[in-house]
Wavefront OBJ file of the C-alpha trace (Angstrom):
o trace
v 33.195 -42.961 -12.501
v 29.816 -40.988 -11.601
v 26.304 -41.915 -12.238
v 24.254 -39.552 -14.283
v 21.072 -38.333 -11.896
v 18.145 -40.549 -12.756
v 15.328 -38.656 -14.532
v 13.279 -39.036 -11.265
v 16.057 -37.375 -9.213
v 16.156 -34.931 -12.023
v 12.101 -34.169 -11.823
v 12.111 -34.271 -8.274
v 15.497 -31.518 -8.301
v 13.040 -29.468 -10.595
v 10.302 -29.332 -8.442
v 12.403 -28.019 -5.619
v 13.999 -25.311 -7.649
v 10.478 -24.285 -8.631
v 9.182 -24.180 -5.043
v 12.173 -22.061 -4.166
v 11.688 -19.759 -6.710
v 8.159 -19.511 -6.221
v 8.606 -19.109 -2.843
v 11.201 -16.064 -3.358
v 8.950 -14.074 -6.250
v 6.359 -14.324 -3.352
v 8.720 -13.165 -0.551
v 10.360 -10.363 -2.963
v 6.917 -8.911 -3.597
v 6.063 -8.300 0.244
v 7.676 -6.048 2.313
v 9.378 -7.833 5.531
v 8.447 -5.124 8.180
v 4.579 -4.784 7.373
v 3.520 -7.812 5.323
v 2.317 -5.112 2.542
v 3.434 -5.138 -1.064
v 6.561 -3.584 -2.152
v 6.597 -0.795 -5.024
v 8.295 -3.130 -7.084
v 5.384 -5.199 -7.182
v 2.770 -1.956 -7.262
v 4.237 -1.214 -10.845
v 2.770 -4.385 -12.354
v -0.062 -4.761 -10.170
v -1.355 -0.727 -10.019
v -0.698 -0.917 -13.844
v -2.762 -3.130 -15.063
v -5.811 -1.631 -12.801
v -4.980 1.553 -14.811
v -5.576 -0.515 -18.193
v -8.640 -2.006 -16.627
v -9.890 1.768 -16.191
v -8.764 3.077 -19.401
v -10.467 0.095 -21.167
v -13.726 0.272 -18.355
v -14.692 3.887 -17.603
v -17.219 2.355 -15.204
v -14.259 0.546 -13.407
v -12.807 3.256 -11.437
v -9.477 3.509 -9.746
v -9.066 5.080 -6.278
v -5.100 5.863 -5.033
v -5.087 6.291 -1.217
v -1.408 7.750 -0.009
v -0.538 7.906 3.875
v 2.593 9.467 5.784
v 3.135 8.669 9.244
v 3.542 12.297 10.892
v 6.228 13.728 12.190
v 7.845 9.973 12.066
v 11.254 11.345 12.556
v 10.544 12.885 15.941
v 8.995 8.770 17.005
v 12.437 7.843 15.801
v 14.856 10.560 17.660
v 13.055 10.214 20.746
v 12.462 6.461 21.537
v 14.726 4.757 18.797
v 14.344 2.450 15.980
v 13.022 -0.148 17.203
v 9.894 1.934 18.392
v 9.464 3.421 14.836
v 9.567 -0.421 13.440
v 7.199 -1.678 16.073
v 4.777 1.587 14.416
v 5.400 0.700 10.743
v 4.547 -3.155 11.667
v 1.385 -2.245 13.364
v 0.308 0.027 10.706
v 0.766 -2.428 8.412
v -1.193 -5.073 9.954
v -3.753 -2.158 10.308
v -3.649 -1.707 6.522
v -3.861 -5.180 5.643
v -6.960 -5.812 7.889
v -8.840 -2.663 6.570
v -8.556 -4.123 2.939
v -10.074 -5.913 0.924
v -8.534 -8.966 -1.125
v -8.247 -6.963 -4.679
v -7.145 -3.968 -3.118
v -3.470 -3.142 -3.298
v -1.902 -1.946 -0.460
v 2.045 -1.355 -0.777
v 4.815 0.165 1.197
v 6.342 2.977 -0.903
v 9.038 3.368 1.705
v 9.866 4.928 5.153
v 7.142 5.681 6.896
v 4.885 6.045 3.568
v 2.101 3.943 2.161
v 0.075 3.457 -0.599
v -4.056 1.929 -1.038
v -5.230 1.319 -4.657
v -9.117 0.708 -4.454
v -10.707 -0.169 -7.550
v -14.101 -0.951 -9.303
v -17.703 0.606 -7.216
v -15.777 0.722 -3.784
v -13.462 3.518 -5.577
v -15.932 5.905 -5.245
v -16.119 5.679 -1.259
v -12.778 4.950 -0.456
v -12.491 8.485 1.862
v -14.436 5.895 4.024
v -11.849 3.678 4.052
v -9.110 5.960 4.804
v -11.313 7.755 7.373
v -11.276 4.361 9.173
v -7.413 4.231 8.360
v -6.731 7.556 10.055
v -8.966 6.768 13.044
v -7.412 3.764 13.473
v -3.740 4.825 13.416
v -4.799 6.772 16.712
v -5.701 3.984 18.423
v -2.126 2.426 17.729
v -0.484 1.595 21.135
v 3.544 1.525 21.110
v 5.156 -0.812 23.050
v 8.058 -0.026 25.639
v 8.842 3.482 26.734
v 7.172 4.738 22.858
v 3.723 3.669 24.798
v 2.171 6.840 25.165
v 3.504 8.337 21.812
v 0.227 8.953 19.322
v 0.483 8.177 15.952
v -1.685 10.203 13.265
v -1.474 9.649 8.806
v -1.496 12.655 7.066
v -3.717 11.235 3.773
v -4.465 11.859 0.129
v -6.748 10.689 -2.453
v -6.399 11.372 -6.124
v -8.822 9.494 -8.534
v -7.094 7.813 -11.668
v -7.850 9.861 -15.359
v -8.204 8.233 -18.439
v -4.947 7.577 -20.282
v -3.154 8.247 -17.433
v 0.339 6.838 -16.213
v 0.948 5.739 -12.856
v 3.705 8.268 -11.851
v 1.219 10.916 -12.677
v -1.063 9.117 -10.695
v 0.928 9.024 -8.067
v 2.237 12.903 -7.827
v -1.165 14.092 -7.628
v -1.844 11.883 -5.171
v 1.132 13.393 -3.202
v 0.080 16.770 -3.328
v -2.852 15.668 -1.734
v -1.197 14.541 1.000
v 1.570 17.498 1.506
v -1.630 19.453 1.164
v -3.001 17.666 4.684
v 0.324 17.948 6.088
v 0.064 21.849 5.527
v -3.161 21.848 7.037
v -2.158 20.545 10.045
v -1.692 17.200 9.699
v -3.985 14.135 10.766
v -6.185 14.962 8.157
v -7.288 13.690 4.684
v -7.642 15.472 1.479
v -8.944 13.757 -1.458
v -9.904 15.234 -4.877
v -13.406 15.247 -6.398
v -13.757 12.292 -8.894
v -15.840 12.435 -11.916
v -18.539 9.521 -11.535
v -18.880 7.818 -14.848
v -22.094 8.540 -16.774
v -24.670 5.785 -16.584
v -25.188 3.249 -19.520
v -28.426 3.133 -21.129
l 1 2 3 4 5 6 7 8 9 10 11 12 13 14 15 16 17 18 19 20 21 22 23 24 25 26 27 28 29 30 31 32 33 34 35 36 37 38 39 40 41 42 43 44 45 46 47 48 49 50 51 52 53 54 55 56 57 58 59 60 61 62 63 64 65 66 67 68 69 70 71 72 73 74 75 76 77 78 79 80 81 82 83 84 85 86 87 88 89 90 91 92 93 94 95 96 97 98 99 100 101 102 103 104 105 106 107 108 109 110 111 112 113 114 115 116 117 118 119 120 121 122 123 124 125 126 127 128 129 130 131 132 133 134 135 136 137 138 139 140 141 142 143 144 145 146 147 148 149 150 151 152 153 154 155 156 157 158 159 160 161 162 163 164 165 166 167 168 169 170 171 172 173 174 175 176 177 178 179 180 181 182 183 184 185 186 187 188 189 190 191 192 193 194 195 196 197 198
């Protein structure tokens, strides 16, 4: 006949299973290849910035979106592998260029996504200057070495009462408008600065 599981077996089983599970909400929210967030996670995350901004017109929301160019060609020509090694470095790129309550998140392929908010909002084109400069510099390993990498870029500025997918389509155009233009090149939309407090 079996022994029942003493209650300290049964605390310490608990624990694990917590752990674990901890350990697997944190893993599903980042994306394996570039460390960044995953859009799953965004949705939360990018929503309740929006609230933030609906509720705080002086808490601004900034939505930087990047596209590797012509990413397909990277792949054709040197495999893979060499377009893995340039998502991985980009994301480390992103992830250094941030800071801690930014959200940046890999939207998929070769895409990305920045959400700036609060007073840095307002000068995030410097950031993604610095992003697109950056991406330049990126050195590919193995026979991809001297293939340059450039982000196409947009920047669309949250609206009051505004939904995230909206959000995010203007933010698109944005960047198929830089694409049109010629690529390695940012376009960003005016925002409207909140009116001063007296």
């Amino acid at each position: 006949m079996s022994q029942a599981p003493s209650r300290r077996a049964l605390l310490a089983r608990i624990k694990t299973l917590e752990t674990e599970n901890k350990r697997l909400r944190a893993q599903a929210g980042r994306d394996p290849l570039t460390g960044l967030h995953t859009r799953r996670f965004m949705k939360d995350v990018a929503g309740r910035m929006l609230a933030l901004h609906d509720r705080d017109p002086g808490h601004p929301v900034a939505l930087i979106v990047c596209d590797v160019d012509r990413f397909k060609l990277l792949n054709d020509a040197y495999g893979h592998p060499a377009g893995d090694a340039a998502l991985k470095r980009l994301g480390a790129l992103i992830r250094r260029g941030v800071r801690r309550s930014d959200l940046a998140v890999r939207l998929g392929g070769e895409e990305f996504a920045i959400f700036v908010s609060g007073p840095s909002a307002l000068s995030c084109d410097v950031l993604a200057e610095r992003l697109r400069e950056a991406a330049r510099r990126v050195r590919l390993p193995g026979a991809a070495r001297g293939h340059a990498l450039s982000l196409s870029i947009g920047i669309a500025f949250h609206r009051p009462k505004e939904n995230l997918e909206r959000l995010m389509i203007r933010a698109d155009r944005l960047l198929y408008r830089a694409k049109r233009a010629g690529r390695d090149r940012i376009e960003a939309e005016a925002i409207a600065r909140p009116a001063r407090r007296r």
